[in-house]
N, C-alpha and C positions, 0 to 999 in steps of 0.2 A: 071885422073878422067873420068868415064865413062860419054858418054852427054843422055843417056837411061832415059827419066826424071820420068819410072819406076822401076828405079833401086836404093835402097839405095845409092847407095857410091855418086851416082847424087848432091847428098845433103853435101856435105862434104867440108868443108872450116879452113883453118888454121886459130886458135886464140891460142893467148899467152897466157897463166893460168893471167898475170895482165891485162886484160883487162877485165877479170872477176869483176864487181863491188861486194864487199863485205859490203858494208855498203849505206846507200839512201844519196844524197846528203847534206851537212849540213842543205841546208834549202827547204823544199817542191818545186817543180817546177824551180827550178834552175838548169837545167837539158839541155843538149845538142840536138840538134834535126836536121836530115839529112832529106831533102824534097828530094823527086824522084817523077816525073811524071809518073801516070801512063802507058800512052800512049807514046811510043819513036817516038822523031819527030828529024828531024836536030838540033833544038834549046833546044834541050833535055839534062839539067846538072842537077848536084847533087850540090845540096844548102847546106852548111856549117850554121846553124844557131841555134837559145837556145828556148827553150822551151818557153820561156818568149814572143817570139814574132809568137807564133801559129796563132792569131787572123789574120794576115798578109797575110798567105796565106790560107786560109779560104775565102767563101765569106755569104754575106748577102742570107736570105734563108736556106742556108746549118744546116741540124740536126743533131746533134754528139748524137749520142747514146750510152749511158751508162752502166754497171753490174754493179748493183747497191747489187752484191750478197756480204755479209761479212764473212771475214776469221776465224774462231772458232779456237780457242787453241788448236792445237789437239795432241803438243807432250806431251805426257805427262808418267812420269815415275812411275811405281808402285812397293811395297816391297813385295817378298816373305816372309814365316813364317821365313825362314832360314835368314833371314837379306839381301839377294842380289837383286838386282835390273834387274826389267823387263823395255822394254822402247818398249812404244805402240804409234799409230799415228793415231788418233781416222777417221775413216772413213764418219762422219755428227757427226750430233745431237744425243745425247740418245733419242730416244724412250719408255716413259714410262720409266720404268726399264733398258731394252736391248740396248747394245751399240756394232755396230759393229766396229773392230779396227786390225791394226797391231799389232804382238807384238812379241819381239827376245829378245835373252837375253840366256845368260848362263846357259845351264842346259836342260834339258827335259819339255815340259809345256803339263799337261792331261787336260782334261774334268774334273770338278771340284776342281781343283785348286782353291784357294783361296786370290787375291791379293788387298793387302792395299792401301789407299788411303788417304795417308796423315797420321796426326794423333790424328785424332780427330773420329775414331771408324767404318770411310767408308769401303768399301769394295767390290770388284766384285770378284764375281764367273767363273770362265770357264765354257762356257756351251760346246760349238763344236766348234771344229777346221773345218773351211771351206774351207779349203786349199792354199798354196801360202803363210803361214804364217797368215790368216786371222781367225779372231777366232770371237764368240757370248758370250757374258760377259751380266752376271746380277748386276746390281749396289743393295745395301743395304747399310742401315744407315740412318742418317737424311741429308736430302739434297745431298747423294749422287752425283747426277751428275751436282748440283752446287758447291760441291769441286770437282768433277773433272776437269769441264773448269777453275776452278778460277790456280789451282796449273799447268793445262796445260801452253806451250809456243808457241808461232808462227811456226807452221810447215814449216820454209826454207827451201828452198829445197837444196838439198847436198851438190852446189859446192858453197853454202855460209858457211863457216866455223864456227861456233861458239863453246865455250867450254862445251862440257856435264857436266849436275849440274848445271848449270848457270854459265852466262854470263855477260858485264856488260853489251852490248848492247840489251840484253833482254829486258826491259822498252822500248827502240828506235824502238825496232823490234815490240813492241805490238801497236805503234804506228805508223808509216811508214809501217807496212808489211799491213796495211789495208786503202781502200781509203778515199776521207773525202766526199762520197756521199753513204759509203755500209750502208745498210740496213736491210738486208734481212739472217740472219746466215746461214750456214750450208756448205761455200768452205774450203777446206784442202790445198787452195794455191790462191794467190791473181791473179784480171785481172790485169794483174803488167804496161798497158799501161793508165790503171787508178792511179797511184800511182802519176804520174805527176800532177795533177787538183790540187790547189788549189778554195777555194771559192770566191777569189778575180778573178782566171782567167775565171770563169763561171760568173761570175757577169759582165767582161770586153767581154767576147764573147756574153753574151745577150744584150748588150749596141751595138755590133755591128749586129745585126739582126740574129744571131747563136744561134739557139736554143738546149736546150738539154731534152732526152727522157733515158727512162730508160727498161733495161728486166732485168734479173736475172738468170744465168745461175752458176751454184754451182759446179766449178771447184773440180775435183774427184782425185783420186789416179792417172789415167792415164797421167797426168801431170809432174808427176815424171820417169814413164818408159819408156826405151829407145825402138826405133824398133829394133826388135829380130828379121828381113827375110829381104833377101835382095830385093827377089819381092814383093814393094809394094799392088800389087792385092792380096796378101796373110794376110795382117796385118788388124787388129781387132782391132776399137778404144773402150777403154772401155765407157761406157754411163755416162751421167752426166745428171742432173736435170734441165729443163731450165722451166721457163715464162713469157710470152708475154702479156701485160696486154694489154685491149680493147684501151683503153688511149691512147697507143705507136701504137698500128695499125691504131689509127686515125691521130697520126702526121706524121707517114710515109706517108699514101694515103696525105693529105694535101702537105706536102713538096712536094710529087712528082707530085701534079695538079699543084704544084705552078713555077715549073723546078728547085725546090731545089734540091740541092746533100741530102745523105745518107750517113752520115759519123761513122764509126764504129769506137768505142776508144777499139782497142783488139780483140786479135783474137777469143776469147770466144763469144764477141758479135757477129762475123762475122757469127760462128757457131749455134749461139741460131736463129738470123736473118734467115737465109739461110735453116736452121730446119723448122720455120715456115713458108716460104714463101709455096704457093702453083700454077701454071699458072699464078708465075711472083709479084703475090698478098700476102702482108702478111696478114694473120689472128691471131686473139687474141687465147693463147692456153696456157698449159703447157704440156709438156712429157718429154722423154728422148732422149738423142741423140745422137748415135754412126758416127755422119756423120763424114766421112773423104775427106778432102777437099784437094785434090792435083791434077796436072796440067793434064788433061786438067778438066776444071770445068766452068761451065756456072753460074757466080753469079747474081742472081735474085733481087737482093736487094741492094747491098752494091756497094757505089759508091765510096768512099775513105776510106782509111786504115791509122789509128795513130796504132802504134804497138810499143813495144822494139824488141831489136837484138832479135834472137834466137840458141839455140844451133844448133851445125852443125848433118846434119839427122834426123833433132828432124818434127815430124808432123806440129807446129807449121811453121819452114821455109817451109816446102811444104807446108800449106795455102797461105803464104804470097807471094810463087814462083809460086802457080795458078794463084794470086790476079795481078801480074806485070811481070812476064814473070821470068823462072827460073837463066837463064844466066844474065841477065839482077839486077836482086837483088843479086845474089853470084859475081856482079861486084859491086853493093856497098855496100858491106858487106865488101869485101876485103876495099876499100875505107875508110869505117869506121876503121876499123882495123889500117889503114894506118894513120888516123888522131886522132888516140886515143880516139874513141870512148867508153865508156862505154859498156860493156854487160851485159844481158839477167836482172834476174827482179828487181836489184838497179840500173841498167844502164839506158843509153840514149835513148830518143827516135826517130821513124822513119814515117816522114806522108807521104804516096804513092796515089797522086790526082795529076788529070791534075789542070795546074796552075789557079788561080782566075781570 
């Protein structure tokens, strides 16, 4: 492995296919949790412990910031006149009429194509193919693009397996792939280190002086694709939708008069955060934000990291290998590995804070 921590393969760490979590734990927040200090000191170990007991090392003061964005249905399958089947991965919300989405499928698809939507008389149109397999669709019919979210399913991502046509984990997945504080529709993939929270353990962390805030960042397509170069300085994140409401920039400036931490739940938040920070300060805003966060990066904002594993070379591990030093997390990732950890968005999770 190359140590170049601008070079793809830098990123690269052996996981077995079963360490792959397929399914969310049987019961919310019953989940495993590896603490790493940020800062490596002599006294500097890797804590074996469950999610259940976060509040622990956490301290009074400290503000866990939340994506409060929610996961839309976005797979969703449509019929040709001919009887066969297209399978589309809706890109947001429709727009009025217009939805933009993936869509593959057997066969050649034009510019006015015509595909069904259920059957109850719906209907989208092909307008343009945008390329990359991405296309512009007109919905028609009554309610339209409320039967298309109702027949969509949770857009998983790949390496969680389920059976096309349905599944039985379907139902589990409309529930668990989304967290119990989203809000706000329009991500095509969950902040998957929110899926741990229940509402008893945010009620047990503001009993301990742990406050929580909220942004909304609407996790996009790029979440799914892998880096295609092996020089980082060459790769292009695609953008996604973030904001920061007035509210959240006053409990930051507060916490931080107060010597509270900033604690990010996800690497989404870390990115929405860090988007709006401006000379160290965050401000209230919405945009888009193609930042890419890999080592060396100066974080403005964010003082501790809850996160899940990540895949190996995925953008995500380069966040979190900016956030705590690169060798240093590809040593306890291995670790995890070694202890049967859970991976990436049903898997376990990881809080990277100097100790309480």
């Amino acid at each position: 492995m190359t140590e170049d921590p601008d070079q793809l393969a830098s990123y690269h760490f052996d996981l077995p296919g079963d360490r792959i979590a397929q399914s969310p734990p049987a019961e919310r927040g019953r989940s495993r949790l590896l603490v790493m200090s940020r800062t490596q000191s002599a006294t500097s170990e890797l804590v074996d412990s469950q999610f259940d007991e976060l509040p622990k090392f956490l301290r009074d003061g400290d503000l866990l910031v939340l994506n409060d964005t929610k996961v839309i249905p976005a797979r969703v399958d449509f019929k040709r006149a001919t009887g066969g089947v297209v399978r589309g991965l809706l890109l947001g919300l429709p727009h009025g009429d217009r939805v933009q989405l993936m869509l593959e499928g057997k066969g050649r698809l034009a510019p006015g194509d015509v595909l069904g939507i259920g059957d109850d008389g719906a209907t989208m149109t092909l307008l343009e193919h945008v390329g990359g397999g991405m296309w512009i669709g007109e919905l028609a019919g009554d309610d339209a693009a409320q039967q298309l979210l109702a027949r969509g399913r949770m857009p998983l991502p790949p390496y969680i397996k389920r059976t096309k046509g349905g599944d039985p984990r379907d139902a589990i997945d409309r529930e668990r792939y989304q967290t119990v504080f989203a809000a706000t529709a329009g991500a095509i993939a969950a902040p998957t280190a929110g899926l741990h929270f229940t509402e008893a353990m945010i009620a047990r962390l503001r009993d301990r002086g742990i406050r929580t805030t909220t942004v909304t960042l609407h996790v996009g397509l790029g979440t799914f694709l892998p880096v295609r170069v092996d020089d980082l300085a060459t790769h292009r994140m695609h953008k996604e939708r973030w904001e920061l409401p007035e509210s959240t920039a006053k409990d930051i400036a507060v916490t931080r008069a107060a010597g509270g931490r900033v604690v990010a739940v996800g690497t989404t938040v870390v990115r929405a955060l860090e988007s709006a920070a401006r000379s160290g300060r965050v401000f209230a805003g919405r945009g888009e934000t193609d930042l890419f966060i890999r080592p060396p990066f100066t974080f403005r904002v964010v003082d501790a990291l809850l996160t899940n594993f990540h895949l190996p070379k995925s953008t995500l591990l380069m966040l979190v290998s900016a956030f705590a030093g690169r060798e240093r997390v590809l040593e306890a990732y291995r670790h995890a590995v070694e202890r049967g950890y859970a991976f990436f968005s049903y898997g376990d999770a990881m809080l990277i804070s100097d100790p309480p």
